[in-house]
N, C-alpha and C positions, 0 to 999 in steps of 0.2 A: 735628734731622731724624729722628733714632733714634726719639725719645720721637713722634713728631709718626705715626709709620708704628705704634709701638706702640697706640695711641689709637684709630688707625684701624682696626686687626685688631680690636681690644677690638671696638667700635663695629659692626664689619660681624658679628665674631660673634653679638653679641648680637642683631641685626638679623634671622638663621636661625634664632635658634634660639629669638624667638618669633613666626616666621612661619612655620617648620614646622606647627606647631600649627595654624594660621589655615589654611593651607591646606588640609592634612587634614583640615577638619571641612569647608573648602567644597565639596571635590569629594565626602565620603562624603554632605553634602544634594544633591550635584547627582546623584548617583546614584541615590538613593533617589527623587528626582523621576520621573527615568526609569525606575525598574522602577516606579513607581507608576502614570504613564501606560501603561506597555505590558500593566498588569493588566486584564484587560478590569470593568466599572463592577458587571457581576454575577456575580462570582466573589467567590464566600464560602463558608464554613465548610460543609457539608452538600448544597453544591451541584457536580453533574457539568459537567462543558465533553465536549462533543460534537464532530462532525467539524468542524464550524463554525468553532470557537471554536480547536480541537489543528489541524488542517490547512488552514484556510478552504476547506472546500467545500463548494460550496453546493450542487448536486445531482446525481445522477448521472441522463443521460437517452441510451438508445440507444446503450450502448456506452460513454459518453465522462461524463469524471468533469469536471464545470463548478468549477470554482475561482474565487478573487477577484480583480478587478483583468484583465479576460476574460480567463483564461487557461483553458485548456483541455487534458486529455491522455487519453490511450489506454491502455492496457497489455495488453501480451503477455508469455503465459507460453512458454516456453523450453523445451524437451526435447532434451537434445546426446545423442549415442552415448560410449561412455566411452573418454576420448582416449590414454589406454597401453592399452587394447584391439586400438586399429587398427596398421595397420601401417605401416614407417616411411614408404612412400610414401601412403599414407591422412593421416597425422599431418602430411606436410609440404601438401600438397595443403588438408588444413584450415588449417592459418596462414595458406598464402597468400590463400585466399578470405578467413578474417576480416581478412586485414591492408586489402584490396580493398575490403570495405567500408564499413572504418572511413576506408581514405581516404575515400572517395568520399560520407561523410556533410557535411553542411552544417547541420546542425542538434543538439542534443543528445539524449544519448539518457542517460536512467539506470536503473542493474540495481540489482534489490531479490531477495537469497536472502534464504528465511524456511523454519524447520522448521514443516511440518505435521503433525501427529496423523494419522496413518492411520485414513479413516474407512471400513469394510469392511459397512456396515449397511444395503446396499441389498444387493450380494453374499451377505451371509446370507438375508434376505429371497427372495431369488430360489433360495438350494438347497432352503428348508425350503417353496418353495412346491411346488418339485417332488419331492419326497420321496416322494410317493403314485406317482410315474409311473416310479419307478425300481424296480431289480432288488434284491430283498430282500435278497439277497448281498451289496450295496453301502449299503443304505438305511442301516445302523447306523453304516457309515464316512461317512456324507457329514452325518448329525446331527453326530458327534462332529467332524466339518469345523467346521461351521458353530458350532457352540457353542464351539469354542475360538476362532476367528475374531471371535465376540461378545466373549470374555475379553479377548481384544488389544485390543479396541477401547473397553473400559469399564475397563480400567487406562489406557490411553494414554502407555502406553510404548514403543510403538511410530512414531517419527514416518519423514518423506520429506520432505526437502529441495525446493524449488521454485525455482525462478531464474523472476523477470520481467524485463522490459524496458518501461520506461517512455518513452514519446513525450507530448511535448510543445508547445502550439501557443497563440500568444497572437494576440489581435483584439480588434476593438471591431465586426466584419461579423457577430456571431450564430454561436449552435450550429450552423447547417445547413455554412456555411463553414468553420468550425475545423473539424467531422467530416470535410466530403470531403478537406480537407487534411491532417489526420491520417490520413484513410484512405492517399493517397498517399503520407506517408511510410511509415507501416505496410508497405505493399505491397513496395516498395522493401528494405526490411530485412527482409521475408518473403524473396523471392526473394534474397539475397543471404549469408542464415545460413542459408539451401537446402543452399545447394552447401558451406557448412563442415559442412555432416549433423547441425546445429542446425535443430529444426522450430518454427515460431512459431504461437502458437492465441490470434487477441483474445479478451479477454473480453468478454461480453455486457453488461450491465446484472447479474442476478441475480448473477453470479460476480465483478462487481466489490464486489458487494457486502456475498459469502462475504468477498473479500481484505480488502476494510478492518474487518468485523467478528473477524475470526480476529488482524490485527494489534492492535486494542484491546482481545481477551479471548482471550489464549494458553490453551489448552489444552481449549478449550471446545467440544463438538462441533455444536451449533446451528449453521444454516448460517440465513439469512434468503430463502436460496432456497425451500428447504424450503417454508416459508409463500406464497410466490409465487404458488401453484396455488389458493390460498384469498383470491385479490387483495389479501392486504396491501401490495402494492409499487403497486396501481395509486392514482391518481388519484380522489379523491372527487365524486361529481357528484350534484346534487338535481334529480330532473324535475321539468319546468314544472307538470305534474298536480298532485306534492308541496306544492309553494311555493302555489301557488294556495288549495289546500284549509287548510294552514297559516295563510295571512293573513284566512282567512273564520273 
């Protein structure tokens, strides 16, 4: 019986320990399967992946950033008062309001801080335009303003933190319906981080569009709004006049 249980151990050993091996090789092919499917078919060597391809989103129209699968969101950026600033009945008074409307949320909400590079290059713009209308007594001070104002902002070491709030909204009813519904929750958690003396500001279109190009190229001051006044952001369109004279 001894021998009969010795056999058996032999036997089951040897049975692990060359099916360890067997196994390990099948789940590192089943793995590599699946990072292979999940690589998308044109990603290679010398080639960029886009909002598309890093976020799936497909476009941003009237506020609202359109994603795959209809899903649909909004973003608000955030500006609080600074909370050991106020006082202790100020400090409790805010808890209670955010505790208030965190209950009273039914839907998700996610916050995105990001450092920004302080960009100060419309503020200089605007001192050096009026420099001619100013008191000469001050004219040398308000150059030397604005020229160190430019140095801050072409080292960019200077940045500012940002806190958004991202909403959320999935369908299969079209952008016009995901909007007014995001609008309403929007509205909702405006009015409700009111009263904690957090003030909420949607973004537009062109300013969602600073936020995801500032998140894909840190430190870069290019804004895509900037170009917005030169219709790069619109819609391309050929008149019937065009087409016509083209096909003759």
């Amino acid at each position: 019986m001894g021998e009969l249980i010795m056999w058996l151990f032999l036997m089951l050993s040897l049975l692990v320990a060359i099916g360890i091996p067997i196994v390990l090789k099948m789940q590192k092919e089943k793995q590599t399967a699946i990072n292979d499917k999940e690589i998308p078919q044109n990603h290679g060597k010398g080639q960029t992946q886009g909002l598309k391809e890093l976020w799936g989103i497909k476009d941003i129209k009237k506020g609202v950033i359109i994603l795959n699968n209809n899903k649909y969101c909004m973003v608000s950026r955030l500006a609080a008062a600074d909370f050991f600033l106020l006082g202790e009945g100020e400090q409790t008074m805010v808890e209670d309001s955010l505790a208030a409307v965190l209950m009273g949320l039914t839907y998700d909400i996610q916050t995105l801080v990001t450092a920004e590079a302080v960009d100060v290059r419309k503020a200089v713009m605007d001192v050096r335009n009026g420099l001619s209308e100013l008191h000469p007594a001050v004219r040398d001070y308000a150059n030397s303003y604005a020229t160190e104002l430019n140095r801050l902002t072409n080292e960019r070491k200077v940045a500012v933190r940002n806190a958004y709030a991202i909403i959320a909204f999935e369908t299969d009813m079209g952008l016009e319906y995901a909007r007014s519904e995001l609008y309403a929750r929007a509205s909702y958690l405006t009015e409700g981080l009111r009263s904690a003396k957090i003030n909420c500001e949607l973004l537009d279109t062109p300013a969602l569009a600073d936020l995801l190009y500032h998140l894909l190229n840190r430190g870069k001051l290019f804004r895509p709004s900037e170009a917005d006044g030169a219709g790069i952001m619109n819609e391309y369109h050929v008149a019937e006049r065009q087409v016509i004279e083209v096909a003759i």
